[in-house]
C-alpha positions as CSV (number, residue, x, y, z in Angstrom):
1,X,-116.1,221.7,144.7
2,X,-112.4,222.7,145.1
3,X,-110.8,224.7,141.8
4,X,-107.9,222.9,140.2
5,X,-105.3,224.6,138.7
6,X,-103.5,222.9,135.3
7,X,-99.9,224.3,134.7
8,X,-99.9,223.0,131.3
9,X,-96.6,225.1,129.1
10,X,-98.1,227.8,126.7
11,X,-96.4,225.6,123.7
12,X,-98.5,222.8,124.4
13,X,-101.8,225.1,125.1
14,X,-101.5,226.6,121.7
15,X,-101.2,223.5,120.2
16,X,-104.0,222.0,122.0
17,X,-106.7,225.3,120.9
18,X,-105.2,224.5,117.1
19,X,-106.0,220.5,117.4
20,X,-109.4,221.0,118.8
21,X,-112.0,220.3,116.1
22,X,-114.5,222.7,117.3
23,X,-113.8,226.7,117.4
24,X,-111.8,227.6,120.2
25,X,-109.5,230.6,121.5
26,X,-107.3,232.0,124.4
27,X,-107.7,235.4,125.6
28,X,-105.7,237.5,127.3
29,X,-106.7,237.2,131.5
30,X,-106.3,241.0,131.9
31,X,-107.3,242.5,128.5
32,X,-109.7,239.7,127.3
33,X,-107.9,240.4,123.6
34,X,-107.6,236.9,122.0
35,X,-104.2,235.7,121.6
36,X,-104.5,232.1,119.8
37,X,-108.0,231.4,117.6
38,X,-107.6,227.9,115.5
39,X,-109.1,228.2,112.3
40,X,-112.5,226.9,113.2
41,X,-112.7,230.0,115.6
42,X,-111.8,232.2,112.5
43,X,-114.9,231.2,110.2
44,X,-117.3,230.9,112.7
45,X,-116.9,234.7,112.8
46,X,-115.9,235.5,109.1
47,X,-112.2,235.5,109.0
48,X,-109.7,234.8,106.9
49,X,-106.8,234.8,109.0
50,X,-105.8,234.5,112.3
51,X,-104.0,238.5,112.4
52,X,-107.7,239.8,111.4
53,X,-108.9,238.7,114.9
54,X,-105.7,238.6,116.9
55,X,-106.4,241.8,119.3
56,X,-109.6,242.0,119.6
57,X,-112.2,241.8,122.4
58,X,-115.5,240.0,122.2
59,X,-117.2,243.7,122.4
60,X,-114.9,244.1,119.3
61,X,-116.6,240.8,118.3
62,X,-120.3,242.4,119.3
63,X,-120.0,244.9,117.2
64,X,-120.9,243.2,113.8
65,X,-122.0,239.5,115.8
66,X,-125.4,241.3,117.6
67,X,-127.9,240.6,114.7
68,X,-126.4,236.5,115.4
69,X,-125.9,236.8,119.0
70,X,-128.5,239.5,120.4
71,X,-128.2,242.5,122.7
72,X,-126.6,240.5,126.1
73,X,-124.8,238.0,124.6
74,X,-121.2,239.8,124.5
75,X,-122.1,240.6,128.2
76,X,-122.4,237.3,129.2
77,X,-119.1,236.1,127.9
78,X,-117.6,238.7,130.2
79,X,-119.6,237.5,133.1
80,X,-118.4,234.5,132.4
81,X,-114.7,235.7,131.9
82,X,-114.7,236.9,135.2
83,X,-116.2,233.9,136.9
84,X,-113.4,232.2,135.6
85,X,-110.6,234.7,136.7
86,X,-112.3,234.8,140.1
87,X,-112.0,231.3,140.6
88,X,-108.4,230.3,138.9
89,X,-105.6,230.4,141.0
90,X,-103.3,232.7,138.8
């Protein structure tokens, strides 16, 4: 199956991660440092506010989320990340 490609503007991307009920982010495609987290994101991991986790990287994440997550889980959201680099047509 053929990758699509959505142009859809920033504005309307942030707005959509900050209406979604469920926790949800954007990272950065290079860094992987989040750059939007709506506030369902923020206490699924303990925050208070969105500058405590603006920055970081889910190994930033892995270091207090292991005892929830286990040993590979951080890993596998990277493998994941890159899947979906590797197949977006940036």
């Amino acid at each position: 199956m053929e990758a699509k490609s959505f142009n859809i503007p920033a504005g309307n991307l942030y707005e959509l991660i900050h209406a979604m009920p469920n926790p949800a982010n954007i990272k950065d495609v290079a860094s992987g440092k989040y750059i939007a987290i709506n506030s369902n994101e923020l206490v699924a991991f303990g925050f208070k506010n969105t500058e405590e986790m603006l920055g970081l990287t889910v190994c930033d994440l892995d270091s207090f989320m292991r005892p929830y997550w286990g040993k590979c889980f951080a890993r596998e959201v990277e493998k994941f990340d890159e899947q979906v680099k590797s197949n977006s047509q940036l």
